[in-house]
C-alpha positions in Angstrom: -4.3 18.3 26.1 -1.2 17.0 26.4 0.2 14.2 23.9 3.2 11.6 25.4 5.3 11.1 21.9 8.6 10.7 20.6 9.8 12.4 17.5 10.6 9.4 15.5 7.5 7.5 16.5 5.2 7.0 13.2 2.2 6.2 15.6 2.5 9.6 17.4 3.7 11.3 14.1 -0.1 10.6 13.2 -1.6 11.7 16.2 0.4 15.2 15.3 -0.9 15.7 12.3 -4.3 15.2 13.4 -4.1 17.7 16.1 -2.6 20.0 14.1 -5.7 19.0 11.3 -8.4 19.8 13.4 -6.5 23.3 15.2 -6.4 21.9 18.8 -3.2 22.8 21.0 -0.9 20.5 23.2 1.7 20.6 25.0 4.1 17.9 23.9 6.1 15.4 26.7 8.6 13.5 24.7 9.3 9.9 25.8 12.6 9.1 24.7 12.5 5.2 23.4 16.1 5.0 22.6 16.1 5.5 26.8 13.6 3.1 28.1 11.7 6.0 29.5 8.9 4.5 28.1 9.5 1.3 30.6 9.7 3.9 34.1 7.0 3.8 36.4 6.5 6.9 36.0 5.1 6.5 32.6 3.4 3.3 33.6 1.0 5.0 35.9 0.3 7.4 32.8 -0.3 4.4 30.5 0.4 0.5 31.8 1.0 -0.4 28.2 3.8 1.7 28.3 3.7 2.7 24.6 3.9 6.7 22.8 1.6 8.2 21.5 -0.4 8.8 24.5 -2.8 11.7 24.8 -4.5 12.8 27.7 -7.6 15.0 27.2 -8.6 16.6 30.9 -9.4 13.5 33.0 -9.5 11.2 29.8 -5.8 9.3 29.0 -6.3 7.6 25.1 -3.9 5.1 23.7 -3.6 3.7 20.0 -3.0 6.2 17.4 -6.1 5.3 15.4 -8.2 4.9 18.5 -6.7 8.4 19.8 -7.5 9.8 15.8 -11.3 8.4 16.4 -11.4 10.0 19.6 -10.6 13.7 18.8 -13.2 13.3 15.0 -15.7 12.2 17.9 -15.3 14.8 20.0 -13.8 17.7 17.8 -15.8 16.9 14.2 -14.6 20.2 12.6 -12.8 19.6 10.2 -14.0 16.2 9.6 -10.9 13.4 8.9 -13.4 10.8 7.9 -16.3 11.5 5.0 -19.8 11.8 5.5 -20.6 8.7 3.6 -20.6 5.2 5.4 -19.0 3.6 2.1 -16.6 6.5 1.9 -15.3 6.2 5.8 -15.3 2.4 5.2 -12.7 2.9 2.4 -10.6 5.5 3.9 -10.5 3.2 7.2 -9.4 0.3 4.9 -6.2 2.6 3.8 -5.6 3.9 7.4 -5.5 0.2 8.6 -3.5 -1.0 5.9 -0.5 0.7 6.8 -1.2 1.0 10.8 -1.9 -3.2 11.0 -0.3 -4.4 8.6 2.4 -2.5 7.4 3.8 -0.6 10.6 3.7 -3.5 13.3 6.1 -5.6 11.4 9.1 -2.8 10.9 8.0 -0.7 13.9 11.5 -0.2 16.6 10.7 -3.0 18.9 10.3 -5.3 16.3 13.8 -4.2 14.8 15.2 -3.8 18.4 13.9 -7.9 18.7 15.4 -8.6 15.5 18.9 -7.3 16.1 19.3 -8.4 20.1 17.4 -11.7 20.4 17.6 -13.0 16.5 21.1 -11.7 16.0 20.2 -10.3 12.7 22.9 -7.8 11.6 21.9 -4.1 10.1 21.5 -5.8 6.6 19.3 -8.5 7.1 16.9 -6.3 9.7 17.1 -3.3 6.6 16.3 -5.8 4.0 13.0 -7.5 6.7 12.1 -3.6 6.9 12.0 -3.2 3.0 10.3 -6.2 2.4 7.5 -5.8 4.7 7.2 -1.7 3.2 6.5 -2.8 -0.2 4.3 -5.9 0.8 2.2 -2.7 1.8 2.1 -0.4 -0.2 2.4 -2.1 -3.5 -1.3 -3.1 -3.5 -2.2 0.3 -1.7 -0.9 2.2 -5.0 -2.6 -0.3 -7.4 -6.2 0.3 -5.2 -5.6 4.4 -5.3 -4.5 4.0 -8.7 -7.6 2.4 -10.1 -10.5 4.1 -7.9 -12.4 7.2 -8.9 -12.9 8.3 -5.3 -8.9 9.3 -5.1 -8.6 13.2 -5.6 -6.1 15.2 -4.5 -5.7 13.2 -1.2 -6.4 9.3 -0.7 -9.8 10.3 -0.6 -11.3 13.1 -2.5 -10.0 16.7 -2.1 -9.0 17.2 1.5 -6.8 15.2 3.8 -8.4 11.8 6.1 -7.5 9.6 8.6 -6.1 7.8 4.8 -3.3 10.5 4.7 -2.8 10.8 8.5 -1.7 7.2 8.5 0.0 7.4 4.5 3.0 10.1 5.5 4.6 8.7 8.7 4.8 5.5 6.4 6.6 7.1 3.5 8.7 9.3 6.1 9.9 5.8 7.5 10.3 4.8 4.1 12.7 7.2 3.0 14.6 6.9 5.9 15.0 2.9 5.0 16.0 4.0 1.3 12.7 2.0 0.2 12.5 2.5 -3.8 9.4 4.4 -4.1 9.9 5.2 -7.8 6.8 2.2 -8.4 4.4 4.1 -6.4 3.7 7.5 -8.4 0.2 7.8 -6.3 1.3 7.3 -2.9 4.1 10.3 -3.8 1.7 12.6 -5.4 -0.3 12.6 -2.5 2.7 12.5 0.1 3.6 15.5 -2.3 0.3 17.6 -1.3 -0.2 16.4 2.1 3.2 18.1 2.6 2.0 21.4 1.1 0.0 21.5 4.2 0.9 23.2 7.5 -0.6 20.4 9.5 1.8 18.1 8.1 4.8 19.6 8.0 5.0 21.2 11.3 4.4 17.3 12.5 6.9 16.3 10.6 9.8 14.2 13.0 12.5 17.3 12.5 10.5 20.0 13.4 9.4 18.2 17.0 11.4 19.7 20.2 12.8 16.2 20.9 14.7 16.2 17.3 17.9 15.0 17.4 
């Protein structure tokens, strides 16, 4: 397989740590978005939306984290990122979409990037839009963790889902937009023991070969 990302890309951060989750090996091609090499042809004949991550499975080319996540539980079930029950997968797809639909697509770069060249907003103002939209997120995601029985360890039970692989990208990008986080003790916890695990931390955006 090999998986079209760039280090600072929360989408493909996720597609990482579920490679990494379920044991499978990649080579990595970094796509540089501070470049525009996402906007070459030569990327557009890889994929015509011209967006990271994208993976490419033998003659198969996937696009969309989530869809890409899907994908490899599909065709690589062991170990499973989703539970066995259909109330339990409906939940943890509730989390995972959360953050991917409604949190990420209003603070992701091209957003920002739109913000600062065509709205004029200066670092402030596009900081303070970022912020906003954060805790518009995951204030009622720590209330829902916080009150349910069926959180454990993880955002579901006692081993990582799709929940966490969507949950730690969005607190990375957090921290790195000083959010205050100090009113979501859950969403740390569990940041806190997703980290413990090798799959996450060798996904992690400093340890990629594309770091800068």
């Amino acid at each position: 397989m090999k998986l079209y990302g760039y280090f600072l890309s929360s989408a493909a951060f996720r597609v990482r740590i579920a490679l990494n989750l379920k044991g499978l090996e990649y080579e990595y091609a970094s796509v540089n978005l501070t470049k525009d090499q996402h906007r070459t042809e030569e990327f557009a004949r890889v994929n015509p939306q011209q967006a990271v991550p994208t993976l490419v499975d033998g003659d198969r080319t996937l696009t969309q984290s989530l869809a890409i996540i899907e994908y490899l539980e599909e065709r690589y079930p062991k170990p499973p990122l989703l539970p066995a029950s259909v109330d339990a997968r409906a939940r943890v797809r509730s989390i995972a979409q959360l953050i991917a639909c409604d949190i990420h697509p209003l603070n992701n770069r091209r957003v920002l990037v739109y913000l600062k060249k065509e709205l004029g907003l200066h670092k402030q103002q596009r900081d303070d839009w970022y912020r906003h939209w954060v805790i518009e997120g995951l204030r009622p995601l720590e209330k829902s963790l916080s009150t349910s029985e069926q959180t454990g360890s993880f955002c579901h039970g006692e081993t990582p889902t799709v929940a966490d692989v969507c949950l730690v990208p969005q607190i990375f990008n957090a921290k790195r937009y000083e959010v205050d986080l100090g009113p979501y003790p859950n969403l740390l916890r569990i940041f806190a023991n997703c980290m413990q695990l090798e799959a996450f931390d060798r996904a992690q955006p400093s340890k990629q070969p594309d770091a800068e």
